[in-house]
Structure formats: C-alpha cells, structure tokens
Biotite code that builds the C-alpha atoms (Angstrom):
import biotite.structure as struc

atoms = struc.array([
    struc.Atom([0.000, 0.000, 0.000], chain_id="A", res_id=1, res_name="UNK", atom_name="CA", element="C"),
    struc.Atom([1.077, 3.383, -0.968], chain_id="A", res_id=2, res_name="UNK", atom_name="CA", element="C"),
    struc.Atom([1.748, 6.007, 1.858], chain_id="A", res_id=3, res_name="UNK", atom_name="CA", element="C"),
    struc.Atom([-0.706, 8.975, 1.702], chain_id="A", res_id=4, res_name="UNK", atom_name="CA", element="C"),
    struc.Atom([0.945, 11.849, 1.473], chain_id="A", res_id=5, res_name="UNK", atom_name="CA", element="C"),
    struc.Atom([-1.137, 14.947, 3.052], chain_id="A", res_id=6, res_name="UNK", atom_name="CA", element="C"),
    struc.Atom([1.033, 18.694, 3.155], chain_id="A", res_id=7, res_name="UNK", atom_name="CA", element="C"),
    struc.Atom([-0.182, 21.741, 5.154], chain_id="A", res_id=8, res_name="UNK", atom_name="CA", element="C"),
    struc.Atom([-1.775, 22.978, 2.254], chain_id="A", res_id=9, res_name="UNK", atom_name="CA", element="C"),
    struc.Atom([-3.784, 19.947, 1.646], chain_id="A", res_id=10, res_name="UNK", atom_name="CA", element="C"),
    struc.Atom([-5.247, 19.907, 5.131], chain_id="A", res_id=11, res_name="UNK", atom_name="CA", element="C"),
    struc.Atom([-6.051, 24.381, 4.242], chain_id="A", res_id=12, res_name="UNK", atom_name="CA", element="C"),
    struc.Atom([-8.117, 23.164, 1.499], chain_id="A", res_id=13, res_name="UNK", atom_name="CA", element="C"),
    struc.Atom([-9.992, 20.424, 3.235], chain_id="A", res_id=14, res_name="UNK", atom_name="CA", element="C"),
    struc.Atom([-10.839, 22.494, 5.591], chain_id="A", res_id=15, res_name="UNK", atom_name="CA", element="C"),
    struc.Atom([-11.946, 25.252, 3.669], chain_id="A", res_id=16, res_name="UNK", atom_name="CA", element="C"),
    struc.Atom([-13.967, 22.881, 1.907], chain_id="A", res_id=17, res_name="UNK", atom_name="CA", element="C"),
    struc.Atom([-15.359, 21.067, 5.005], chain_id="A", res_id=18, res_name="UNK", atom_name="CA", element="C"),
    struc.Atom([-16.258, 24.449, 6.139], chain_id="A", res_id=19, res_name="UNK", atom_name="CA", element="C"),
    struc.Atom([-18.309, 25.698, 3.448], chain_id="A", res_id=20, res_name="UNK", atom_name="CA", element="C"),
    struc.Atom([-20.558, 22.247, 3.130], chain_id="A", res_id=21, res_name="UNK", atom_name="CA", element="C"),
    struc.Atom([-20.755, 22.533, 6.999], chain_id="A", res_id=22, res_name="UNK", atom_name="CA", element="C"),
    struc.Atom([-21.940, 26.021, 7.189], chain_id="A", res_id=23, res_name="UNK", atom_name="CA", element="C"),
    struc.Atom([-24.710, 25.297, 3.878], chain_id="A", res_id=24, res_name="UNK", atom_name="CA", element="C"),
    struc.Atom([-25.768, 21.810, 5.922], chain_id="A", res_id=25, res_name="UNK", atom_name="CA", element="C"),
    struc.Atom([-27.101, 23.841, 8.976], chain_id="A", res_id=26, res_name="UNK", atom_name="CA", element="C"),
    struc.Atom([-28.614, 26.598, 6.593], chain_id="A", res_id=27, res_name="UNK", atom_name="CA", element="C"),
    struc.Atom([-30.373, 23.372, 5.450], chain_id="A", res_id=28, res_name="UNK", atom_name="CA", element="C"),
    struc.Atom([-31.404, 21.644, 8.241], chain_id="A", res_id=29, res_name="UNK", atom_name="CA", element="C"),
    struc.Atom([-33.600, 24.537, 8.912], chain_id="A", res_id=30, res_name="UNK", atom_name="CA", element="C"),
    struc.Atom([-35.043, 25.703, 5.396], chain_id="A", res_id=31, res_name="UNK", atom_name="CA", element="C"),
    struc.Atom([-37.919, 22.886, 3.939], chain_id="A", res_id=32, res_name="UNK", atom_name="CA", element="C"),
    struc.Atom([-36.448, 24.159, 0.317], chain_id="A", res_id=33, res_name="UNK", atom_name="CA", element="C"),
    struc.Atom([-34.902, 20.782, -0.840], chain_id="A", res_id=34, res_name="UNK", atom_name="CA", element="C"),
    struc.Atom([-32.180, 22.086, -3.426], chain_id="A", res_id=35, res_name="UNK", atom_name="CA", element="C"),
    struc.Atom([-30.459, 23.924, 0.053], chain_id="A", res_id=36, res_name="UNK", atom_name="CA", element="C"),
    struc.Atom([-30.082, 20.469, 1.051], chain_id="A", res_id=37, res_name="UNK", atom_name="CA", element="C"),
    struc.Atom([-28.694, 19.429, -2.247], chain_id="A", res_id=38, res_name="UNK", atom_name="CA", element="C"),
    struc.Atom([-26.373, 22.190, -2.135], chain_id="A", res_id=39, res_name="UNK", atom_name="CA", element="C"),
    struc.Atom([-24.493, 21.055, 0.798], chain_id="A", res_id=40, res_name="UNK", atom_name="CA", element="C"),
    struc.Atom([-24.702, 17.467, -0.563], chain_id="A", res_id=41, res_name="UNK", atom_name="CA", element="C"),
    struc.Atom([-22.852, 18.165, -3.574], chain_id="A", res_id=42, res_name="UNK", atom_name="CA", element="C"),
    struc.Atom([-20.485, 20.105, -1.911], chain_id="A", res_id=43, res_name="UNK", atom_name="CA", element="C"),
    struc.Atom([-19.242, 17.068, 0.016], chain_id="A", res_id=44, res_name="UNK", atom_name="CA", element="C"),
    struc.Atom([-19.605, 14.844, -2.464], chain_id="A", res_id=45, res_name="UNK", atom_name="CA", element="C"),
    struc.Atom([-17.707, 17.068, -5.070], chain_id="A", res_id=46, res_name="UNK", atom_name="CA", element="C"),
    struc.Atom([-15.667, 19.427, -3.050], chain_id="A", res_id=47, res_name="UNK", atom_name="CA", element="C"),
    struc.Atom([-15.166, 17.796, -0.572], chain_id="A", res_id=48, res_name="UNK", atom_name="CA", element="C"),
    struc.Atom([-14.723, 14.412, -1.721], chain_id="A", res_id=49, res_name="UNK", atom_name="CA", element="C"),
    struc.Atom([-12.877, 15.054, -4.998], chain_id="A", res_id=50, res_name="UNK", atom_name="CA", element="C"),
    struc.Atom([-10.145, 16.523, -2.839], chain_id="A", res_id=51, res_name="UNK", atom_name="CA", element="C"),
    struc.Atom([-9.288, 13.504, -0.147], chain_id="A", res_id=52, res_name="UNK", atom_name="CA", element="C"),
    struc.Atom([-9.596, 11.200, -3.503], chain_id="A", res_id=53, res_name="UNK", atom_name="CA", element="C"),
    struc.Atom([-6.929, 13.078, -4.849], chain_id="A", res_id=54, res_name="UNK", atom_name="CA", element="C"),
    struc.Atom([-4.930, 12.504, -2.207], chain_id="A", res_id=55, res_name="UNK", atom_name="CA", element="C"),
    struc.Atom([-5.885, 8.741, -1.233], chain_id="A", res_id=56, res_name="UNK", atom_name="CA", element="C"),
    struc.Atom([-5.644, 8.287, -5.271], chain_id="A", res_id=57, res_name="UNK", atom_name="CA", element="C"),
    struc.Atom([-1.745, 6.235, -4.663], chain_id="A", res_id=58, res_name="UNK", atom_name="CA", element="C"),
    struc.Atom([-4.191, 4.018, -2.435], chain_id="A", res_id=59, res_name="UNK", atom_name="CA", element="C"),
    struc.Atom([-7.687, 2.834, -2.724], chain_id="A", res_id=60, res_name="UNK", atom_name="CA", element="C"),
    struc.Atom([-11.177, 4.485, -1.826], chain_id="A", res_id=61, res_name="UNK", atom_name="CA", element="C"),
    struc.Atom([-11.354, 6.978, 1.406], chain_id="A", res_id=62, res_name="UNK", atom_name="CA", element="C"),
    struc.Atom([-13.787, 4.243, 2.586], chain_id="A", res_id=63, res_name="UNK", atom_name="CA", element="C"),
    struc.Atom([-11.563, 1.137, 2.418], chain_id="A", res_id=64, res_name="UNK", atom_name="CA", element="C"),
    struc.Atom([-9.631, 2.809, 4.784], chain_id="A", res_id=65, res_name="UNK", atom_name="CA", element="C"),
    struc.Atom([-8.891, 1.422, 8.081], chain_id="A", res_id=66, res_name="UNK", atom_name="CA", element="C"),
    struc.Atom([-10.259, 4.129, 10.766], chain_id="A", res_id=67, res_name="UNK", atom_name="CA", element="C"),
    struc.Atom([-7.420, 4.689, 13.701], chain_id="A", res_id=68, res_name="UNK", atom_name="CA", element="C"),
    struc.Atom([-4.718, 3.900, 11.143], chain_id="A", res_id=69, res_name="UNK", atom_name="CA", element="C"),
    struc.Atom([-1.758, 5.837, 10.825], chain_id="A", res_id=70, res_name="UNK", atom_name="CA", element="C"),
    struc.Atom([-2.558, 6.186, 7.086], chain_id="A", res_id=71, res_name="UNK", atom_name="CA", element="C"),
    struc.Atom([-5.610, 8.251, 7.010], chain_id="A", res_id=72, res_name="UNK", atom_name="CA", element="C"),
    struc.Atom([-4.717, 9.757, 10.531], chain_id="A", res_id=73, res_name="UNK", atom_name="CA", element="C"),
    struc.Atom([-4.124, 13.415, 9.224], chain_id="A", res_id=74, res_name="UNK", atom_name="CA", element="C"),
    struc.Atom([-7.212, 13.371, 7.031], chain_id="A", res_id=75, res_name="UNK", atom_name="CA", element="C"),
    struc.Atom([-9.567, 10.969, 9.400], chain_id="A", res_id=76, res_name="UNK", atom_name="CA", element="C"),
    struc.Atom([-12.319, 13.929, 10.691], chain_id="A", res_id=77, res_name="UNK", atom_name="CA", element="C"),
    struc.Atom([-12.093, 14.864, 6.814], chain_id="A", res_id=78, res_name="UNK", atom_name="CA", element="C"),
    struc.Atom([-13.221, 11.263, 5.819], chain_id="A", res_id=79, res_name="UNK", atom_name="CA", element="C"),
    struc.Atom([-15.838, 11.469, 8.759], chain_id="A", res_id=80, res_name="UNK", atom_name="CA", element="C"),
    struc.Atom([-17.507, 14.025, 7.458], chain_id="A", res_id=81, res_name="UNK", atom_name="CA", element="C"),
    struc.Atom([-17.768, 13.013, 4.025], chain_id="A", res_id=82, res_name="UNK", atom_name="CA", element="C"),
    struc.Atom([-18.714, 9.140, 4.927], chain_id="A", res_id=83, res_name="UNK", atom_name="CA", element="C"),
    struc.Atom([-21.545, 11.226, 6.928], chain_id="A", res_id=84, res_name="UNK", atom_name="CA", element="C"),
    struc.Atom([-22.897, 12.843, 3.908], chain_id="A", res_id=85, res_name="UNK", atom_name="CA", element="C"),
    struc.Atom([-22.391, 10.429, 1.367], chain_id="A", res_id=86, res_name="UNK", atom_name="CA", element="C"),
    struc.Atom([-22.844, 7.078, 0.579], chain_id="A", res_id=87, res_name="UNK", atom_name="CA", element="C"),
    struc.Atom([-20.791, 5.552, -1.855], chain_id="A", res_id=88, res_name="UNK", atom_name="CA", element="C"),
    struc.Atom([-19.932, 2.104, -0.974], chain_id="A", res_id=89, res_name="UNK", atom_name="CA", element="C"),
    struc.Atom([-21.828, -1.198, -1.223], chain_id="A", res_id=90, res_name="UNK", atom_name="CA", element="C"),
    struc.Atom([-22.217, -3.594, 1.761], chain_id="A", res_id=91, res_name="UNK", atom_name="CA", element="C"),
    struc.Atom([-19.308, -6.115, 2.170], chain_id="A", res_id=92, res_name="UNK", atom_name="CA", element="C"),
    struc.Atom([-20.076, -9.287, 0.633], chain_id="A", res_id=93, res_name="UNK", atom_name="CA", element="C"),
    struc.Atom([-19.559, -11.613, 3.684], chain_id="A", res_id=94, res_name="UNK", atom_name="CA", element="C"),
    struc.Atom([-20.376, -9.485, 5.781], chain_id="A", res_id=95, res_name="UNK", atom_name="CA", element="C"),
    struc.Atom([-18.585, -7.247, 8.580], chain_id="A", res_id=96, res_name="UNK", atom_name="CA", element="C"),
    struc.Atom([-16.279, -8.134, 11.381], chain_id="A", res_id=97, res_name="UNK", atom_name="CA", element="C"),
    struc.Atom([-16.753, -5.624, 13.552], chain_id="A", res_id=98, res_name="UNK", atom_name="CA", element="C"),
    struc.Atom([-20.034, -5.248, 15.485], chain_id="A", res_id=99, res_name="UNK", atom_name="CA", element="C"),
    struc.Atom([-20.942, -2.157, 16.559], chain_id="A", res_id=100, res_name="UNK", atom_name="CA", element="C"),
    struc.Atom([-23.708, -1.358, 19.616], chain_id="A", res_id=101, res_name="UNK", atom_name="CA", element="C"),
    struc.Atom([-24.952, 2.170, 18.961], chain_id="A", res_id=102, res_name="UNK", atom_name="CA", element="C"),
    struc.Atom([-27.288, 4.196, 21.637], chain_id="A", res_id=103, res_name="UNK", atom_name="CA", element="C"),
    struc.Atom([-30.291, 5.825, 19.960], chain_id="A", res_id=104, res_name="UNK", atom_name="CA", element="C"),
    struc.Atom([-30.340, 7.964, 22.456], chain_id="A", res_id=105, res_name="UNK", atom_name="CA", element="C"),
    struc.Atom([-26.575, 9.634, 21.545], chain_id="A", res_id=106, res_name="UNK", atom_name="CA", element="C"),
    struc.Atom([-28.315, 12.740, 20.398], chain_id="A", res_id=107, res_name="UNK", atom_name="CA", element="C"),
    struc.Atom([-26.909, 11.778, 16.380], chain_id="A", res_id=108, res_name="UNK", atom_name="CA", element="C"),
    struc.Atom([-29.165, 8.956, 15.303], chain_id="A", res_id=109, res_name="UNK", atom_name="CA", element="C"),
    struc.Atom([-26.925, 6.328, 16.873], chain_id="A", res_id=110, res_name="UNK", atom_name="CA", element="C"),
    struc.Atom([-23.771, 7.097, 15.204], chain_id="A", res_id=111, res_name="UNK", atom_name="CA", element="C"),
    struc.Atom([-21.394, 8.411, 17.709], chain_id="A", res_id=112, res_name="UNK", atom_name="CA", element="C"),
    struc.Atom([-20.772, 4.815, 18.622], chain_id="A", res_id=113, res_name="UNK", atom_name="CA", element="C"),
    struc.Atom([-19.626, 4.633, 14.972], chain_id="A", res_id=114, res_name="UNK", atom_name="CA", element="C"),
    struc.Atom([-17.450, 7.269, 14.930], chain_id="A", res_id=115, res_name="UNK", atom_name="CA", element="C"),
    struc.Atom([-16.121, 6.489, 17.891], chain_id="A", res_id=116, res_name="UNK", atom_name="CA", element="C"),
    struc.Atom([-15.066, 3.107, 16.594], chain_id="A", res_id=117, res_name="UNK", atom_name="CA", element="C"),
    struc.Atom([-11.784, 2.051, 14.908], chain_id="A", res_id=118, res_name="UNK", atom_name="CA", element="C"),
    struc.Atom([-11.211, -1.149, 12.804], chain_id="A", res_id=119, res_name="UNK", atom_name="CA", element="C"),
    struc.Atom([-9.310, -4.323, 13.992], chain_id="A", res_id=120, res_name="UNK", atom_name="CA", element="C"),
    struc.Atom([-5.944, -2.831, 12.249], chain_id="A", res_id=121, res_name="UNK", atom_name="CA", element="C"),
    struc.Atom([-4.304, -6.287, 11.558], chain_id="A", res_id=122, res_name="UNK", atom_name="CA", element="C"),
    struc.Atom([-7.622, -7.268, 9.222], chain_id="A", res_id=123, res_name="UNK", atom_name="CA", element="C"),
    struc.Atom([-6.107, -5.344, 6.487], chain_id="A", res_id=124, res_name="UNK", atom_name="CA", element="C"),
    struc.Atom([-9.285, -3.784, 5.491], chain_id="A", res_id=125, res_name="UNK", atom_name="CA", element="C"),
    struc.Atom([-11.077, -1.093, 7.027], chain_id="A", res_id=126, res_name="UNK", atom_name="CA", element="C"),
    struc.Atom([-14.813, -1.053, 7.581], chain_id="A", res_id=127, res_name="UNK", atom_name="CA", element="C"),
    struc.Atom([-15.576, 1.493, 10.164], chain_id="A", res_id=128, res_name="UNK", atom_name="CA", element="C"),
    struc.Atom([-15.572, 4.009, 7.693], chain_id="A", res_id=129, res_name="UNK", atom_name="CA", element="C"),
    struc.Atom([-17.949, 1.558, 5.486], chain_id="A", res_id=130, res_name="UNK", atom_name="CA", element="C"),
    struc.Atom([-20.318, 1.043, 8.454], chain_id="A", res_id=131, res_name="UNK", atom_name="CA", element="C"),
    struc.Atom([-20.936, 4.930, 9.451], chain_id="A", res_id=132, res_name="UNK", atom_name="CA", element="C"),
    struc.Atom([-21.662, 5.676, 5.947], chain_id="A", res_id=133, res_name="UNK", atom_name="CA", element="C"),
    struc.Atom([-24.752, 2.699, 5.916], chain_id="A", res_id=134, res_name="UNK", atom_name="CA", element="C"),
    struc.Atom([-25.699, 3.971, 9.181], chain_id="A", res_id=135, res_name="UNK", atom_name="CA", element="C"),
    struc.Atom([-26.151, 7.870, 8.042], chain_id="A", res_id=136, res_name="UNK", atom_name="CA", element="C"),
    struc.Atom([-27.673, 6.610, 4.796], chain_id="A", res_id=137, res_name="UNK", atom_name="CA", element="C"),
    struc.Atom([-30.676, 5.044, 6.898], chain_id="A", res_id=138, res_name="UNK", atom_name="CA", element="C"),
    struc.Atom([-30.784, 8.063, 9.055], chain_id="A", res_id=139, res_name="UNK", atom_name="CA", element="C"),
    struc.Atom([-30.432, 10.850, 5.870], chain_id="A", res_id=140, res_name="UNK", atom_name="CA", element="C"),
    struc.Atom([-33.236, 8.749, 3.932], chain_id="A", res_id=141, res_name="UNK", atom_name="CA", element="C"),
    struc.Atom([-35.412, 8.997, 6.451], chain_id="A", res_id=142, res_name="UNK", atom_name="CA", element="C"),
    struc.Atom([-35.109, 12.873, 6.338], chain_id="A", res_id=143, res_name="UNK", atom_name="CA", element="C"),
    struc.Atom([-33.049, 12.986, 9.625], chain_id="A", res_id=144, res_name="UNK", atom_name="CA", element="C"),
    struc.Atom([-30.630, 15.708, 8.343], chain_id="A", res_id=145, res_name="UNK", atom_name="CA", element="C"),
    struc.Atom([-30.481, 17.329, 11.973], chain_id="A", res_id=146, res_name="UNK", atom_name="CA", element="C"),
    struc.Atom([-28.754, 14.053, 13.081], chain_id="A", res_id=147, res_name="UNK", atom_name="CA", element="C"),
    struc.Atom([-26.446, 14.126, 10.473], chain_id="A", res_id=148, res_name="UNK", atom_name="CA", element="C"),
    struc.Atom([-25.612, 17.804, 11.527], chain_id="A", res_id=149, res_name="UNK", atom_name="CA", element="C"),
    struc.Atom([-24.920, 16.729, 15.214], chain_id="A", res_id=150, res_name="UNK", atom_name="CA", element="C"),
    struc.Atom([-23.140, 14.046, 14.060], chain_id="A", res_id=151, res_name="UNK", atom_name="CA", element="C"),
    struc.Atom([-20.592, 16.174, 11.908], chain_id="A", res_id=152, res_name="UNK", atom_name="CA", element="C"),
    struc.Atom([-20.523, 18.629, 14.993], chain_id="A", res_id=153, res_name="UNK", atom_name="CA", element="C"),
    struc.Atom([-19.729, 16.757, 16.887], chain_id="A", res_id=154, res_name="UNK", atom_name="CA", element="C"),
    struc.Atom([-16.597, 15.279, 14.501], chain_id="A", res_id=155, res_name="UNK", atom_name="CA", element="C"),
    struc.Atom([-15.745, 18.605, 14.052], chain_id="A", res_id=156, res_name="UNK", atom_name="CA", element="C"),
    struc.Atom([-14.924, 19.602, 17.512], chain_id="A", res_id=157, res_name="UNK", atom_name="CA", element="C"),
    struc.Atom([-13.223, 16.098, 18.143], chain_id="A", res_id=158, res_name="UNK", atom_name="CA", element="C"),
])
C-alpha cells in the first residue's frame, strides 16, 4: 500500500472545503427548500470528496480505509464528514467483522458509537468508515438531516 501523502496545504483546502458544506448543511437543516439540502450534498460529495480522492488516489477508496490507522490519521475527521454525507460504498459481501452497539439515544441517530469506533488494524481492510456511511444513509433517507448535523458537529470539535 502506498503512503498517503497529506502537506499543510492539503489539510487548508480540506478544511476550507469542510467548512463551506458545513456552514450550507445547517442553513439546510432549517429551510424545507430541498435544493439547500442538495447544495451542501454536492459540496461534500464534489468538493469535498474530490479533494481527499486526490490525495488517497496512490491508495484505494477513502472508505476502504482502516479508521485509527496511521494512514488516514491526518485526514480521518475529513473522511468522517464526508462518509456522513455520502454514501458511496456497497455492503461487504460476507459481511462485517466488527459489530458495533450504537445508543439511539446519543443525540446523532446512533452514530457516535460509529465514529467512535476504529477497525481491527491487523484485518487489512477497514470497515468502520464503510459502516458509518450505511448507518447515516438510513438516518439521511429517512429525512433525519439534523442528526447528520450533530453528528458532523460533533466530529468537528473532536
């Protein structure tokens, strides 16, 4: 596996990007207009997550991954936030190793036990990252954005 390499400049423009779909996600949580919603959407997806595949690009997806490694350690909350917002990855055929117990009553839907989670390092193959962005999928069909928000909050101060 290839070694990511992340510079200071890299982590100015994730954060500038995180920071703009963060600040158009809460102007969307609390507008009923669906294309705000959108907005901040494509800003992760795009923005966002064009940028930390450009730098994973020597490896494999952001969401293959293993959470806690020393790998993705510069870019991790970056990941978080984007595995939050979008979900691009199909479920593992076989299944998952790692079993997660979340608490509904977290305040986020659940997923702070996810987030809070790293992967069994000496598996090879990260899932946590896989498993948070199934999670928010349920929670962001069933038009919990506010959830989402907390959950990326709460990332975000981490």
């Amino acid at each position: 596996m290839a070694n990511i390499r992340v510079t200071k400049d890299d982590i100015e423009a994730l954060e500038d990007k995180a920071e703009l779909a963060y600040e158009v996600l809460k102007l969307a949580v609390n507008d009923p207009r669906p294309w705000k919603y959108s907005s901040a959407k494509c800003l992760y997806e795009n923005d966002l997550g064009n940028c930390l595949s450009n730098l994973v690009r020597p490896t494999r997806h952001v969401e293959l991954l293993n959470k806690g490694g020393k790998r993705s350690e510069k870019i991790e909350k970056f990941i978080l936030q984007y595995v939050l917002m979008i979900c691009t990855s199909s479920a593992k055929e076989g299944g998952y190793k790692i079993e997660i117990t979340e608490n509904v009553d977290d305040g986020m839907g659940g997923l702070k036990a996810y987030i809070d989670a790293e992967d069994d390092l000496s598996s090879g193959e990260g899932e946590v990252y896989r498993l948070i962005s199934h999670k928010a999928f349920e929670l962001r069909d069933s038009g919990k954005h506010a959830l989402i928000l907390k959950a990326i909050e709460y990332v975000r101060d981490k």
